[in-house]
ZAMARGU-4260 file (C-alpha; in steps of 0.2 Angstrom, whole numbers, plus 5000, padded with zeros to 4 digits):
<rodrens>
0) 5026/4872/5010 | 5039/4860/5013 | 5054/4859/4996 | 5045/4842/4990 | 5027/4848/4979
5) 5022/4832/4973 | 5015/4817/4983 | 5028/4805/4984 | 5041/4820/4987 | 5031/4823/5003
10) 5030/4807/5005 | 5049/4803/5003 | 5049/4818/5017 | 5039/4807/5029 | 5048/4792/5027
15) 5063/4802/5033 | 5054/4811/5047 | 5049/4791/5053 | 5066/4784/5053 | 5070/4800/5063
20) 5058/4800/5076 | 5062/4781/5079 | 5081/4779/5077 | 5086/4797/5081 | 5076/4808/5095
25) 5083/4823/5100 | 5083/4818/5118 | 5094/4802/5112 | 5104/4812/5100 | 5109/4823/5114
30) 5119/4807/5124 | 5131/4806/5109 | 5136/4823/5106 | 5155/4818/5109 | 5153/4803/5099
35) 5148/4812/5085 | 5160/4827/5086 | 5175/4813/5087 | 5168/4807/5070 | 5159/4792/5074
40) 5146/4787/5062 | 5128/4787/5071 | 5121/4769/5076 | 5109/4769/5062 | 5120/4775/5048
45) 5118/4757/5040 | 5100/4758/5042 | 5098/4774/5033 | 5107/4767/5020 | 5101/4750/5017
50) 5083/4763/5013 | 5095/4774/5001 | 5090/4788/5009 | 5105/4794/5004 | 5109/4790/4987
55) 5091/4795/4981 | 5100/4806/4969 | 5113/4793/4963 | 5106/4782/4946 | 5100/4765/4948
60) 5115/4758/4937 | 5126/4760/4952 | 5117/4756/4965 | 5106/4773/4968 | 5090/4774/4967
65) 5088/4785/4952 | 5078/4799/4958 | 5080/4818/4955 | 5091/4831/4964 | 5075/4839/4970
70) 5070/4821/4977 | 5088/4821/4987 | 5084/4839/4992 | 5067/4835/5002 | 5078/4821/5010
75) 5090/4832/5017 | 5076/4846/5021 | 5068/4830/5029 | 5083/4827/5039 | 5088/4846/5045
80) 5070/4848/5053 | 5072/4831/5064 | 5090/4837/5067 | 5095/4820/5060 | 5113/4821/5066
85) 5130/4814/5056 | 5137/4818/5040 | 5121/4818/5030 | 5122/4834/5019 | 5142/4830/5018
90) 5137/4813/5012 | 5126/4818/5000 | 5134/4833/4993 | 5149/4823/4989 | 5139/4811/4979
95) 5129/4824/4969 | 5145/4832/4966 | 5156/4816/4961 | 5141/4814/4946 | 5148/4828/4938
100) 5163/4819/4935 | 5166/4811/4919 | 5164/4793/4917 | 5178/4782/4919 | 5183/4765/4929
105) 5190/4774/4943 | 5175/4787/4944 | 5160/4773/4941 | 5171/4766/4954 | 5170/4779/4967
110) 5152/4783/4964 | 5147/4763/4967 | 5156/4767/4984 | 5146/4782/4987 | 5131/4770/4982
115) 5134/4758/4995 | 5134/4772/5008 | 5150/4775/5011 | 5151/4792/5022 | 5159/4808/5013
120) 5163/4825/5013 | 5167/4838/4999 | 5183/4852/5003 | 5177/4865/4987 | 5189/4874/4977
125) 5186/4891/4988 | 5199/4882/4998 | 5213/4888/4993 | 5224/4878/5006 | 5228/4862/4996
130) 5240/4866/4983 | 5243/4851/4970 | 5261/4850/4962 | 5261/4842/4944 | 5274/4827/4943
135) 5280/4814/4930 | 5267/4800/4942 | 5253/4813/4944 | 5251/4824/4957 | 5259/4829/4974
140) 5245/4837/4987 | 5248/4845/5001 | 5241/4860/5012 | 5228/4861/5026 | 5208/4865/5022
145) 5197/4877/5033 | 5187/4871/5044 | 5175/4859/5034 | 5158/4849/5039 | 5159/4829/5040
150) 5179/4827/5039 | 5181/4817/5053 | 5167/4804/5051 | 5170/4804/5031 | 5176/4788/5023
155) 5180/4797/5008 | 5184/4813/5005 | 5182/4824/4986 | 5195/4837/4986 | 5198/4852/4973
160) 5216/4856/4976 | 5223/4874/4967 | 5236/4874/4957 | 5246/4887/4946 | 5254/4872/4932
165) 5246/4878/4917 | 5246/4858/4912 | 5232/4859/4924 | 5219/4874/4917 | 5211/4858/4905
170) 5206/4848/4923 | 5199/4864/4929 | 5204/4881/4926 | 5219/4879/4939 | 5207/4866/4951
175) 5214/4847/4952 | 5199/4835/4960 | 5202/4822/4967 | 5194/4806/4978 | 5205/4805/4994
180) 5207/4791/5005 | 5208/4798/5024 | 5215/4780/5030 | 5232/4783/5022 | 5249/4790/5031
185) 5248/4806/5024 | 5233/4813/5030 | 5230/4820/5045 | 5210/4827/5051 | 5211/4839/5066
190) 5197/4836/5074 | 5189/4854/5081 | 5175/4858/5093 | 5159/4862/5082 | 5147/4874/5083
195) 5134/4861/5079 | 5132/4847/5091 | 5123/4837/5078 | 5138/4837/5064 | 5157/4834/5065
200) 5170/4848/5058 | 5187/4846/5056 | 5202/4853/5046 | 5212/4842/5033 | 5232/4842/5032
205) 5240/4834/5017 | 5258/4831/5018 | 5264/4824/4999 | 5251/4815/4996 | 5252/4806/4978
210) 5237/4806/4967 | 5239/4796/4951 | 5233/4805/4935 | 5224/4792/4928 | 5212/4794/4947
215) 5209/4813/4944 | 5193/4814/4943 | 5191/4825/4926 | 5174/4835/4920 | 5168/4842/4937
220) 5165/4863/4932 | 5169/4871/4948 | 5153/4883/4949 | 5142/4868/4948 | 5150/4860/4963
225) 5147/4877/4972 | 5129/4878/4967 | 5126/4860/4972 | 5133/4861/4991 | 5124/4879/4990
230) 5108/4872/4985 | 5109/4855/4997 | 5115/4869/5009 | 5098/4878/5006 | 5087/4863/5009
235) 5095/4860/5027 | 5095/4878/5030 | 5076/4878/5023 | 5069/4862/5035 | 5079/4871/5052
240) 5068/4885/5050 | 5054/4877/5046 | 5055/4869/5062 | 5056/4885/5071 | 5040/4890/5062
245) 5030/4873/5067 | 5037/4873/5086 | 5034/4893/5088 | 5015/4891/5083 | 5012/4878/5094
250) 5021/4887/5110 | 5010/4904/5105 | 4996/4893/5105 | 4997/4888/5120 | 5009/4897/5132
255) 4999/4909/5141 | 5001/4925/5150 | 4989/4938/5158 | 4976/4925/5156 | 4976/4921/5138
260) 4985/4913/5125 | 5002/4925/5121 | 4998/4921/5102 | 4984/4931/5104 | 4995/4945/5105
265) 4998/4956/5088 | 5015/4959/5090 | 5020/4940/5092 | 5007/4937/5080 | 5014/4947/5066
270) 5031/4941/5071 | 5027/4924/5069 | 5018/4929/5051 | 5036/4935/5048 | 5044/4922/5051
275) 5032/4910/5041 | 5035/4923/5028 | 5053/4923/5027 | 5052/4904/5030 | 5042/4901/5013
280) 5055/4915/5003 | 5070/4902/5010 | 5059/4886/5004 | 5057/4895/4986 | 5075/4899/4986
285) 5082/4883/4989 | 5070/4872/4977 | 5076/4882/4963 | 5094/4884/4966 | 5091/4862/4966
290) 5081/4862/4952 | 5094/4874/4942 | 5107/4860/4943 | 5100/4854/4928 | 5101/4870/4918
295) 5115/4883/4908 | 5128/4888/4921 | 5121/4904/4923 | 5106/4903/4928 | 5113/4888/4939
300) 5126/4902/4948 | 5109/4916/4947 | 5099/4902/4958 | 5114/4895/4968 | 5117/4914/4972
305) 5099/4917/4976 | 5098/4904/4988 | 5114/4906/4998 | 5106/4926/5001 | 5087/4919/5004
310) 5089/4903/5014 | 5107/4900/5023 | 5114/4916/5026 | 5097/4923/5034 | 5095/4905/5043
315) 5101/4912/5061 | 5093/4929/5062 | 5077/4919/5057 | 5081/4906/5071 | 5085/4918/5085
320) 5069/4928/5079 | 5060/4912/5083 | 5071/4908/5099 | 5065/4928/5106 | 5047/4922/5105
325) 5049/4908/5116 | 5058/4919/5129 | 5070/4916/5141 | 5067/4895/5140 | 5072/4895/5122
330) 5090/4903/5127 | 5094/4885/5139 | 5103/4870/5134 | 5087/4860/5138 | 5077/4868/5126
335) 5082/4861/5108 | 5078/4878/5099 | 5097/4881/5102 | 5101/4867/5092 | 5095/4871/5075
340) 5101/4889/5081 | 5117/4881/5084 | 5114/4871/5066 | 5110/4886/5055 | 5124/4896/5060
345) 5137/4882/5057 | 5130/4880/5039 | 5131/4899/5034 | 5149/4900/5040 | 5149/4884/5029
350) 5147/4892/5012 | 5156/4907/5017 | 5153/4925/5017 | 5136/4930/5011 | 5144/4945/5003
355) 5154/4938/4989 | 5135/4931/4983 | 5128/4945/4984 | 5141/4953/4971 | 5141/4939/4961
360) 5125/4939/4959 | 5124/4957/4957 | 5137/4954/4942 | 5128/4942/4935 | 5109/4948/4936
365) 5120/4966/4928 | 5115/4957/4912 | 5106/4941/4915 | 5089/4938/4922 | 5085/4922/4932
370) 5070/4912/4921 | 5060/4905/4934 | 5048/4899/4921 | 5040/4881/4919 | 5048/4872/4907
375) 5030/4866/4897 | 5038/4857/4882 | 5026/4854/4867 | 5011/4847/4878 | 4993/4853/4873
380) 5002/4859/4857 | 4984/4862/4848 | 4981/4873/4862 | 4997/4883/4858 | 4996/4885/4839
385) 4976/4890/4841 | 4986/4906/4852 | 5001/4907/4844 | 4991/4910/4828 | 4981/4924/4837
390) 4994/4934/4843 | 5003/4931/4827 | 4989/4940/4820 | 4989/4954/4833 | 5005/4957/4830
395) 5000/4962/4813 | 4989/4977/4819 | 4993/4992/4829 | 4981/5001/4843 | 4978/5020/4839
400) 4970/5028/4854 | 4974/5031/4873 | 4966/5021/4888 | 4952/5027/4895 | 4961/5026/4911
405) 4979/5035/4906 | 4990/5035/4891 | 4999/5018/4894 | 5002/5007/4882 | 4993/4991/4890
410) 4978/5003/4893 | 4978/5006/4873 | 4964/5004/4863 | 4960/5000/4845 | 4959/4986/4833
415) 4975/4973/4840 | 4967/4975/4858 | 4950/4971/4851 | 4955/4955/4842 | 4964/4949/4860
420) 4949/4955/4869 | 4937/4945/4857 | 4949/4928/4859 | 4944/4930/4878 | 4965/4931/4882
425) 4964/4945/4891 | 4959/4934/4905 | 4960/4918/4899 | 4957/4911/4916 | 4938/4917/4914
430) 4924/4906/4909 | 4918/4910/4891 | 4914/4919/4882 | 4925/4931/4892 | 4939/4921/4893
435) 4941/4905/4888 | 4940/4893/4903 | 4959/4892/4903 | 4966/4877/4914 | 4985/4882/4923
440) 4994/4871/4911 | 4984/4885/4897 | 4988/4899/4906 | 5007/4895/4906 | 5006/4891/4888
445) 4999/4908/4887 | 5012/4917/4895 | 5024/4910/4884 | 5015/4915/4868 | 5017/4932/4876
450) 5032/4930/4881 | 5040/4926/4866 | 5034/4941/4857 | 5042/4956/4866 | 5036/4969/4854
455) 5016/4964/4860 | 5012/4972/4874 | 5000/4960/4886 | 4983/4973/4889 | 4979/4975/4906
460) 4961/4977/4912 | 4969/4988/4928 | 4957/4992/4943 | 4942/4982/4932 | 4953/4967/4933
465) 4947/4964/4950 | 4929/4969/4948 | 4924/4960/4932 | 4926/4943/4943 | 4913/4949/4955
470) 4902/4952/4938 | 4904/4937/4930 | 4899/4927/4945 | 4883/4938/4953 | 4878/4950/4940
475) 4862/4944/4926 | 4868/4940/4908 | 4860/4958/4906 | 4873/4969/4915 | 4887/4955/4909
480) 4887/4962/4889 | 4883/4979/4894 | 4899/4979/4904 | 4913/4964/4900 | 4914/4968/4882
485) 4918/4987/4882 | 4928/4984/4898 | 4940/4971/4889 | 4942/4984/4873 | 4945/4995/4884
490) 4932/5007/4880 | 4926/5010/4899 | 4936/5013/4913 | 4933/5009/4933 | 4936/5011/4950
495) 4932/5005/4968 | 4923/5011/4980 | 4926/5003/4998 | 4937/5013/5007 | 4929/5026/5020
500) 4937/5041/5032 | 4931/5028/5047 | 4933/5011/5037 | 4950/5008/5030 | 4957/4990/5034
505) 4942/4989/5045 | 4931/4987/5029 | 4915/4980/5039 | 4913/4996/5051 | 4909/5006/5036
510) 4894/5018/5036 | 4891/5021/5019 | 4872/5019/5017 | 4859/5011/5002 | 4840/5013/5008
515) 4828/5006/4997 | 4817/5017/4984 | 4805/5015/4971 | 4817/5004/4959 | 4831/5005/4966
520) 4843/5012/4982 | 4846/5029/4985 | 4867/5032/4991 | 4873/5044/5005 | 4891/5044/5011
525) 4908/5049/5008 | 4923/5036/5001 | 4942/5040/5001 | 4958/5034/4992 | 4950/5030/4977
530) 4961/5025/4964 | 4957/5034/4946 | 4939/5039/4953 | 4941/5054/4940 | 4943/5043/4925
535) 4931/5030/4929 | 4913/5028/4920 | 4908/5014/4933 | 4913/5009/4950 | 4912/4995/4961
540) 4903/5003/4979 | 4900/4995/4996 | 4887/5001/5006 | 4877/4996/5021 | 4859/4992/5018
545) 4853/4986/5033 | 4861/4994/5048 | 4854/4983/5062 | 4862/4967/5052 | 4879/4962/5058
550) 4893/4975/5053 | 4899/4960/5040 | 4881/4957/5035 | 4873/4970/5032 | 4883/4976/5015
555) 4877/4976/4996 | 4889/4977/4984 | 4882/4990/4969 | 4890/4995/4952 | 4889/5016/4951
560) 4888/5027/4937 | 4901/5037/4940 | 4892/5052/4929 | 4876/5049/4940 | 4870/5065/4949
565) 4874/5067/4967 | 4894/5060/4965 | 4905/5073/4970 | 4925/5070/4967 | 4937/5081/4975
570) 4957/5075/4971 | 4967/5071/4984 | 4986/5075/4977 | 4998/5064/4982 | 5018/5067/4988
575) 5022/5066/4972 | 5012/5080/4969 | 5000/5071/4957 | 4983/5064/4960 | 4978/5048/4957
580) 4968/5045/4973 | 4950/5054/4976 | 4938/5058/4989 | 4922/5053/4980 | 4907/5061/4990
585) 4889/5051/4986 | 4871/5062/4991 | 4856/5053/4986 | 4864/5044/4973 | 4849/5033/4963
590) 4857/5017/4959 | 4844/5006/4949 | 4840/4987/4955 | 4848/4978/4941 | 4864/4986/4948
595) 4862/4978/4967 | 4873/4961/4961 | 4868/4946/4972 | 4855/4948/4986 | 4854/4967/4997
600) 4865/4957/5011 | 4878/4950/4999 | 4890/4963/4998 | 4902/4958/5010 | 4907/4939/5003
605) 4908/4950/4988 | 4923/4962/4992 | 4931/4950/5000 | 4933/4941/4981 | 4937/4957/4975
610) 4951/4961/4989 | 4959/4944/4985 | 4960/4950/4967 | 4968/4968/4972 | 4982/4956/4983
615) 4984/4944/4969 | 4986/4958/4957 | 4997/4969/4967 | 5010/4954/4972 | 5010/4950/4954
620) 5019/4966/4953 | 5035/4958/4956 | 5039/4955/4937 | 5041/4973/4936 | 5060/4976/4936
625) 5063/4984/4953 | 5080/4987/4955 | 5082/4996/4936 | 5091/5011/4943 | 5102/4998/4951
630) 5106/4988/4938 | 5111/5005/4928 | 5123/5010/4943 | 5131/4992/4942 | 5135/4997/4925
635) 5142/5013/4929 | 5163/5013/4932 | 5162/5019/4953 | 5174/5018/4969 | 5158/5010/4977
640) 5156/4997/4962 | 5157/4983/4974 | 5144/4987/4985 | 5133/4994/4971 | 5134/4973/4964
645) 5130/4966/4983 | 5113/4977/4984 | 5107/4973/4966 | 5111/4955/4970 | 5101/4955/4986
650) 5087/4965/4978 | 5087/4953/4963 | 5087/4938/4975 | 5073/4944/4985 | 5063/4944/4969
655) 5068/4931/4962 | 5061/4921/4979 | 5043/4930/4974 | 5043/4925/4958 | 5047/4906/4961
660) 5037/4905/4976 | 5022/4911/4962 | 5030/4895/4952 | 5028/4884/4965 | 5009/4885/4967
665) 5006/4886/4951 | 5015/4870/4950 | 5004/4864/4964 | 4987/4867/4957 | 4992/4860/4940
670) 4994/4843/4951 | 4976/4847/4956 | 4980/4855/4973 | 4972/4865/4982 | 4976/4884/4981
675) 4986/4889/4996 | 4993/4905/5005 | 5005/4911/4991 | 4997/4926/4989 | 4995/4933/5005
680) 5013/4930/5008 | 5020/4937/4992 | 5011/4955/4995 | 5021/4955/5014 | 5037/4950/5003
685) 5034/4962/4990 | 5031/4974/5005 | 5049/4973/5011 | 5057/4970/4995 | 5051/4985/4989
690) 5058/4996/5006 | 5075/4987/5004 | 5078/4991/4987 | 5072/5009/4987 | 5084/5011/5002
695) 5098/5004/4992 | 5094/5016/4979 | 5092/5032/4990 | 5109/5028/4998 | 5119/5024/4983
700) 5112/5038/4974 | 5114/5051/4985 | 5115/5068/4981 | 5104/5066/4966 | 5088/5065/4980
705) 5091/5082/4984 | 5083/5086/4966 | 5065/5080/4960 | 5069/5080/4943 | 5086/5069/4943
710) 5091/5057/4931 | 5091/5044/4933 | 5073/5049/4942 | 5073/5044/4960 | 5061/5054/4969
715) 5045/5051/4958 | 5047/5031/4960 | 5049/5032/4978 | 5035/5045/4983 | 5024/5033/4975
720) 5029/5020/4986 | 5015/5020/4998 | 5002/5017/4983 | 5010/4998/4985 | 5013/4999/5002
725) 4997/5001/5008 | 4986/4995/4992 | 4977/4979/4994 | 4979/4979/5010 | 4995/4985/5022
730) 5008/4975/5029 | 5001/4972/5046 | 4985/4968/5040 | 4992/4954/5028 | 5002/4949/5045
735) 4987/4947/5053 | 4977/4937/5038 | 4995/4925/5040 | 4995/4924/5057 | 4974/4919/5062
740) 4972/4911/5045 | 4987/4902/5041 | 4995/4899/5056 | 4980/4895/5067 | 4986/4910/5079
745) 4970/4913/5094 | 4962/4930/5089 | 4959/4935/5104
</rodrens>
């Protein structure tokens, strides 16, 4: 997905790729490298101006066109992934950040300017090379700036020069911005030899140059500037790669080698997954640091953070990831992968180091969590009072016995359970009278309600929470009260039954076999790694009941008592030294008719619904806190403090990406969309988070590894790792799902 969810986003997107493919082909771009290094404006800067592409994001009452930062985002997203060239994310940084100004003649003057297109660039207070002098007139700048994007071509220039006057601390804590005019005798720009051939960068040099006060530009909070070029940072960063990820498909597609397409290949296939992967984290990133703009300051800075880690600092590796797919052509100056590698790497040295977010955020996410929420408002408000009053209710009663499945206090039974069960919000999303037919927009308001009441824990169906689907859409009324019910009040308990020793992620070669009796289907074969097989009363079991069928074919899906004579369990005990998983041996095991759900043939469509259920449920295991054990070292006095905040504020950015990249389609099916890939790719993110984070933790721990029973507790946590790894599918099968079903890869 591109940064733009809605229609006309997408559309505003398309509009910029049009203008691009018709005033600024690479191959035409290519002719005026020098041009554009020496700071000449492109031909058709006036052109993209007069359709205020660039001031999308500026009001309509000074000559913009009133849209929202996210609009100007998609722009700019637009624009990195033609490889529009000049000053455009300079350009429209400096107006976003100008806005924050307070309003004045002078400032409504300059933003009118920055309305009529004038081009820009933005020197942030990070720069500590401009010192500004108080005087009896104003202010006295002088100094040289890093190396800065758009200087030479800019026709204005917004400066945050430092200062120690203590007169100063009300403009800005120590910070004096200002609007500088590049025409006048006491500037200088060196113009230097960019890294990208698409942008011009050059160094600023002030010698005394006057500022009047009444012309400081007041109002303007330093971290917002920061997040905004970070976050319009993002977006280019975001389109570049997602360039990469289009022209990569098509050239594994169809380059081929040994007689066959090479994206047939697992290896490149995966690595392309990858890449699409990483790709849709970096989109994620940068829509919510943009969309932050408009909240408190710290969840601002927290998203701003988030996407510097997610989207620009990972931009080149993901682009030179790309590049060693093409091979050896992608590495010439003809090929024009070497241009958006060349772009990405000039915009993560534009923000600076990548460690000093990673801190930051670490710092900040010690005590803060990012709220990715949606922002619902009162909307379907009878809705939300018929729930509030529930769970107001509930939170009047008290459960009083154990789950049937472990003593966890989302698997409790008793009376508040019961009256949740019975309101059908348990899963709201189901169609009464299990659930009640809940839209998106309902389901949100739903997590809220919950959310809002911390001491009500949310029940959780566990395993039966990807079984009862399959139920409620093939099994007879019959089998639906007998099962649902008790289920929801968590009176029965369930596992599944799918995995063999010969059929892991091969699912369809099992050999698990259902022959047809008098009544019903007599079971012989052996499944592995089920999960909670010893506390179950009913499982979910695939079996093949007609071997000469097609391996995908010839499968019924069955519903086992797991009590029934003939089921043998024998624990499998885990590294951890526990056993959760079992081997579950079956010898003519009577399973009655009524509990064959659908036709004998059926089974296979069926556990593919139940699998995608298991992934959904497994990625959604991100709003678990991850990275607690780190969060209690960054609260901990220690020499290695520092980088104790950079790894909790890399963990908490790769989560943070999961979480909104959730957001983001559930924000596209409330606009009646179709479902995408989210989940697929959240369980390969969640894969590697998960590695990062416990690796963090292992090193930054060390010694207390050496012992099982440390505190904090390290060991447990981590030996049960592979339980995620692997569950709902592994890594490299989710890689392959991206690569052939996504991606359009050859399988073969």
């Amino acid at each position: 997905m591109t940064i733009g969810l809605m229609p006309e986003q997408r559309q505003l997107a398309e509009a910029v790729a049009q203008f691009a493919a018709r005033h600024a082909p690479i191959e035409k771009t290519r002719k005026t490298f020098d041009a554009l290094a020496a700071g000449d404006l492109p031909l058709w800067w006036d052109d993209f101006v007069a359709n205020g592409f660039h001031a999308v994001h500026l009001p309509e009452d000074v000559g913009g066109q009133g849209g929202t930062l996210t609009d100007t985002a998609c722009v700019v997203e637009a624009a990195a992934t033609a490889l529009l060239p000049g000053p455009v994310v300079p350009t429209v940084t400096a107006g976003a950040v100008a806005m924050l100004a307070d309003d004045t003649p002078d400032t409504r003057t300059l933003w009118g300017r920055l309305a009529d297109g004038v081009s820009a660039a933005v020197i942030l207070p990070d720069d500590r090379g401009l010192r500004a002098t108080s005087t009896d007139a104003g202010w006295v700048v002088s100094g040289a700036s890093t190396a800065t994007l758009g200087l030479c071509s800019a026709q204005v220039i917004l400066v945050a020069a430092a200062t120690a006057d203590d007169g100063a601390k009300a403009l800005g804590d120590g910070t004096v911005w200002f609007a500088l005019d590049p025409s006048r005798p006491e500037v200088g720009i060196d113009v230097l030899n960019g890294t990208d051939k698409t942008t011009d960068v050059g160094v600023l040099r002030l010698d005394g140059y006057r500022c009047a006060r009444d012309s400081v530009l007041t109002g303007i909070d330093d971290d917002r500037a920061r997040s905004l070029a970070v976050a319009l940072t993002a977006s280019a960063a975001s389109g570049a790669v997602r360039w990469c990820v289009d022209a990569v498909t098509a050239h594994l597609r169809t380059r081929e080698q040994f007689g066959r397409p090479i994206g047939a290949f697992q290896a490149l296939q995966h690595q392309a997954a990858m890449l699409l992967v990483n790709s849709e984290l970096a989109t994620s990133a940068a829509w919510d640091a943009v969309r932050s703009a408009s909240e408190g300051p710290v969840q601002n800075r927290i998203a701003a953070a988030g996407a510097a880690l997610m989207a620009v600092s990972p931009a080149p590796e993901l682009v030179l990831d790309a590049l060693t797919m093409f091979g050896a052509i992608g590495y010439t100056w003809e090929h024009d992968l070497h241009l958006y590698w060349r772009k990405t790497t000039s915009l993560a040295a534009s923000i600076g180091p990548a460690g000093r977010f990673a801190e930051a955020l670490g710092d900040l996410t010690r005590t803060e969590n990012r709220d990715v929420a949606v922002k619902l408002g009162d909307v379907d408000a009878e809705f939300r009072r018929s729930v509030a009053a529930l769970l107001d209710e509930a939170g009047t009663l008290r459960n009083d016995r154990p789950g049937r499945q472990g003593d966890y206090e989302n698997l409790a039974t008793g009376p508040q359970r019961t009256l949740i069960a019975e309101a059908g919000l348990i899963a709201p999303h189901w169609p009464r009278p299990w659930g009640v037919n809940a839209s998106q927009l309902q389901l949100l308001i739903i997590d809220e309600e919950f959310a809002r009441r911390p001491d009500l824990v949310r029940p959780s169906l566990g395993i039966a929470e990807w079984i009862l689907p399959t139920l409620i859409s093939s099994a007879p009324e019959t089998l639906q009260q007998r099962f649902i019910p008790p289920t929801q009040r968590g009176e029965l308990g369930w596992c599944q039954l799918f995995s063999e020793p010969g059929a892991g992620s091969d699912l369809a070669s099992l050999t698990t076999r259902a022959t047809k009796v008098d009544g019903g289907w007599r079971i012989n074969g052996h499944k592995i790694w089920t999960s909670s097989a010893h506390t179950a009363d009913f499982g979910a079991l695939l079996a093949r009941t007609d071997p000469d069928a097609a391996k995908h074919r010839g499968l019924g899906y069955f519903i086992v008592d797991m009590r029934s004579e003939g089921i043998e369990l024998q624990p499998i005990r885990q590294a951890t030294g526990e056993a959760h998983f079992n081997e579950v041996f079956l010898t003519d095991v009577f399973v009655p008719d009524e509990m064959l759900l659908g036709g004998p043939t059926d089974g296979w469509s069926q556990a593919i619904a139940t699998m995608a259920q298991e992934r959904v449920a497994i990625s959604g295991y991100v709003n678990f806190d991850r990275a607690s054990i780190l969060r209690r070292l960054a609260d901990e006095e220690r020499p290695d403090h520092s980088r104790v905040l950079c790894a909790l504020g890399e963990a908490d950015a790769y989560a943070n990406a999961i979480k909104v990249l959730a957001v983001r389609e559930v924000l596209r099916l409330l606009d009646g969309q179709a479902a995408g890939p989210a989940s697929s790719i959240a369980k390969v993110a969640m894969n590697v988070m998960l590695r990062r984070i416990f690796k963090a933790t292992l090193e930054l721990t060390a010694p207390s590894a050496l012992i099982e029973d440390s505190d904090p507790a390290i060991i447990e946590p981590y030996f049960h790792l592979p339980a995620e790894l692997i569950g709902g599918g592994t890594k490299e099968i989710q890689l392959n799902i991206i690569a052939q079903m996504i991606l359009g890869l050859p399988r073969k």
